[in-house]
N, C-alpha and C positions, 0 to 999 in steps of 0.2 A: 598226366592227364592230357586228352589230346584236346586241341585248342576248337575255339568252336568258329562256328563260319557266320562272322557279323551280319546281323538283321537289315543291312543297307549295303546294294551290292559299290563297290569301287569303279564298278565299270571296266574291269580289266577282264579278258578271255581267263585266268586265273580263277577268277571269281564263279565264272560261268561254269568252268568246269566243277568246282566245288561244290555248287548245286545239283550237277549232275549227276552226281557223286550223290549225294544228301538226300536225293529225291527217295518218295518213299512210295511214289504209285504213278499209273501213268499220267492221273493227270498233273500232280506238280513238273513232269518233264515236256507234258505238254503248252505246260501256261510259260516255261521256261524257252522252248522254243518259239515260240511269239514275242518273247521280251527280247531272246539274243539268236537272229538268224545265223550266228556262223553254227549254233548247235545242234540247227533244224537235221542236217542229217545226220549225226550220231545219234541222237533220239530215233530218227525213222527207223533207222536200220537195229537199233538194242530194237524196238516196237517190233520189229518184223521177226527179229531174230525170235523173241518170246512167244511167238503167235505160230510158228513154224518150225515142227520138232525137224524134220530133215534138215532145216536151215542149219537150226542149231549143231545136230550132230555135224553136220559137214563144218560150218565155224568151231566147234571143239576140236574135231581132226587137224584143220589147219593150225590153229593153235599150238595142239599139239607137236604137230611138225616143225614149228618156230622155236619151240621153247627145245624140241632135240635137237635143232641147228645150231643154235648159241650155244647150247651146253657142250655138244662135240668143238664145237669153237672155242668156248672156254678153257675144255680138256689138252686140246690141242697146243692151245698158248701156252697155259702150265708146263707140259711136257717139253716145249721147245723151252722155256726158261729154264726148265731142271737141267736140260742138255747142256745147253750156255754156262751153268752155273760151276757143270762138270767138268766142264772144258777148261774152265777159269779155275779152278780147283787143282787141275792138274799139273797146270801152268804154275802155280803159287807155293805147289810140292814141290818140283822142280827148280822155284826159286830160294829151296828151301824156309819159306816163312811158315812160324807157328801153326800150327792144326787150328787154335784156336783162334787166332786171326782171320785165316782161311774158314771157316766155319762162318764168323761171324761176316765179312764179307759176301760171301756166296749165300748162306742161307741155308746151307746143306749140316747135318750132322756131324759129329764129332767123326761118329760111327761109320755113318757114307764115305767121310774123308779117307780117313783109313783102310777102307776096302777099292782105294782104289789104286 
């Protein structure tokens, strides 16, 4: 059960985002940005975002282009690990150590190992 956001804020940026989060119309984000000015413009901008379909579509697009940037970055790291892994794999055949040693070291399959 996920935890609830205490009825008395702590006063930390923490806190504030949590209500931001919580909020359930615009004016609890508005009564929020009065009580904590660093949120005044994340508020503005969600406000503006909601009120303006083109905004939005154009912030969805970018989004989107963020979230395919990391993931090809993601992808990418992966692949250069599996590389790494192969390399060190082949080295550890070579030094004749266990499959299974080698397996469990790199990370690679029994099945990888041996097809290499």
């Amino acid at each position: 059960m996920p935890a609830k956001l205490p009825e008395v804020s702590d006063g930390t940026d923490l806190y504030d985002w949590l209500e931001f989060i919580k909020a359930n119309n615009e004016e609890e984000l508005k009564v929020l940005a009065n009580k904590a000015p660093q949120m005044k413009d994340p508020i503005d901008r969600l406000l503006e975002l909601n009120q303006d379909s083109n905004a939005r579509t154009l912030y969805d697009a970018r989004e989107k282009q963020r979230r395919d940037i990391r993931s090809r970055e993601r992808k990418a790291k992966r692949e250069g690990g599996q590389e790494k892994a192969i390399d060190i794999a082949k080295k550890m055949l070579e030094a004749n150590l266990p499959i299974e040693q080698i397996s469990l070291i790199t990370g690679l399959t029994i099945k990888e190992i041996k097809r290499l």
